[in-house]
C-alpha positions, 0 to 999 in steps of 0.5 A: 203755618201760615195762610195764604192770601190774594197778591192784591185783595189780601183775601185769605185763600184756600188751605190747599192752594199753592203759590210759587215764586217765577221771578224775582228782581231786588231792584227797579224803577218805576216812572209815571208815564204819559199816556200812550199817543201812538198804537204802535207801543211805548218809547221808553226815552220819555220816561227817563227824560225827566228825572222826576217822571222815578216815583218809586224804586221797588222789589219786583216779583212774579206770583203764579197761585194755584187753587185746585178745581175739580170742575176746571178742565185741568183741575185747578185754577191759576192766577198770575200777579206781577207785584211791585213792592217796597224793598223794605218791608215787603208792603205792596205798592201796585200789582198787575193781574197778569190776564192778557199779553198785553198787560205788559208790554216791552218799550219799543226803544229799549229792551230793559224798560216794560209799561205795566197796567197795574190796580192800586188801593181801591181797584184804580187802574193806572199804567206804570213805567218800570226800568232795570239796571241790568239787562240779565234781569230784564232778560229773565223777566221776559222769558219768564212772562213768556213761561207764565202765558204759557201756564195761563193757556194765553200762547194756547200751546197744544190747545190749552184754554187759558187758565190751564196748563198746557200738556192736561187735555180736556175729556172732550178732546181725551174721547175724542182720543180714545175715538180715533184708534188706528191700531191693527186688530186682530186677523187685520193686514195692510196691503202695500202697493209698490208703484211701477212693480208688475207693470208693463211700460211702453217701449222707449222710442227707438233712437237712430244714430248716424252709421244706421241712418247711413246704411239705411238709406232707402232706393229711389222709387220704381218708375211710373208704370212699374208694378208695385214692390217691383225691383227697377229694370237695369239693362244687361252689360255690352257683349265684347263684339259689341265693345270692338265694334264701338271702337272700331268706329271710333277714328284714330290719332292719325286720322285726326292730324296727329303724329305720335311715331318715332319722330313725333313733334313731341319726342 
């Protein structure tokens, strides 16, 4: 069996460690770009402007490698390279150590086109245009990036550092786990409080509708120089002598130069 090696030293690497392939692309272009004028990113249209800015058409691959740790906090370091290489033997042409999100970036006209930060022979360091024909491919290469951050802890998922897997949990934060235990012992109750149950409320003010505010109308107060909480003083009604005698005094029709008889004006 053959050992591995560095994607990019080529240096021979640990019997135990493991690599595993997270994308692949048997096709894509790569320009030589100008360099970046604007912080906001990269336009793809001045790429492709200039047939001569394609300098290589190349096989694409995404390499996770793994090299088991015991003093890693998850147990194993892991390293992604992002490689170009020829579709014909394989041979590398340039490879970006993929260490931060910005080691690639998407091109702000076109979802198909990524500026890559690659190292070449020697360590030079230079930034490379790369294009698919397919935007399938261009799609699955940017959820697998997207898969990668998440390995190397740079979306820090549940508080993963970078360079571990998300879901190990370092012995810090495990003790601290282990610290915080909210399970009932034994002998131990909870006790729930019911909000407003065995609670006496105030009385809700009373509302008085109109037939009761009618027949509750209130009598006139007593006149002054009555006694207090005395009911007012109401003359007793006339006796019948009284009543004739009122009448008696009243003169009648005739007297009055009126002829209601038989005759009348107004028979």
């Amino acid at each position: 069996m053959a050992s591995l090696v560095d994607p990019i030293t080529g240096a021979k690497l640990p019997a135990d460690a493991i690599q595993r392939i997270l994308f692949v692309a048997p096709k894509v272009f790569v320009y030589a770009i100008p360099p970046i004028t604007s912080t906001k990113g990269f336009n793809a249209a001045s790429w492709t402007a200039d047939p001569k800015s394609q300098i290589f058409t190349a096989r694409i691959r995404i390499l996770e490698t793994a090299i088991p740790n015991p003093a890693a906090p998850s147990g194993e370091n892991i390293s992604i390279h992002v490689l170009l290489e020829s579709p014909a033997d394989g041979a590398l042409f340039a490879g970006c150590p993929y260490t931060h999100q910005t080691s690639i970036e998407q091109a702000l006209d076109s979802s198909r086109f990524f500026a890559v930060r690659v190292v070449g022979d020697g360590g030079m360091k230079a930034t490379l245009g790369i294009g698919f024909e397919e935007r399938s491919d261009a799609f699955d290469f940017s959820v697998s990036l997207q898969d990668a951050r998440r390995s190397l802890g740079l979306e820090n998922p549940g508080g993963a550092a970078p360079g571990q897997r998300p879901g190990k949990a370092t012995p810090a934060k495990a003790a601290e786990a282990e610290k915080k235990d909210f399970s009932l012992k034994e002998g131990e109750t909870i006790t729930v409080n019911l909000g407003g149950r065995g609670r006496r409320h105030a009385a809700a003010p009373k509302v008085q509708t109109d037939e009761q505010a009618l027949f509750s109308i209130k009598p006139p107060p007593p006149p002054s120089g009555a006694p207090s909480g005395a009911m007012p003083f109401l003359p007793p009604p006339p006796s019948a002598k009284q009543v004739k005698a009122k009448q008696a005094a009243q003169p009648s029709a005739q007297d009055l130069g009126f002829d209601d008889g038989e005759f009348g004006e107004f028979q």
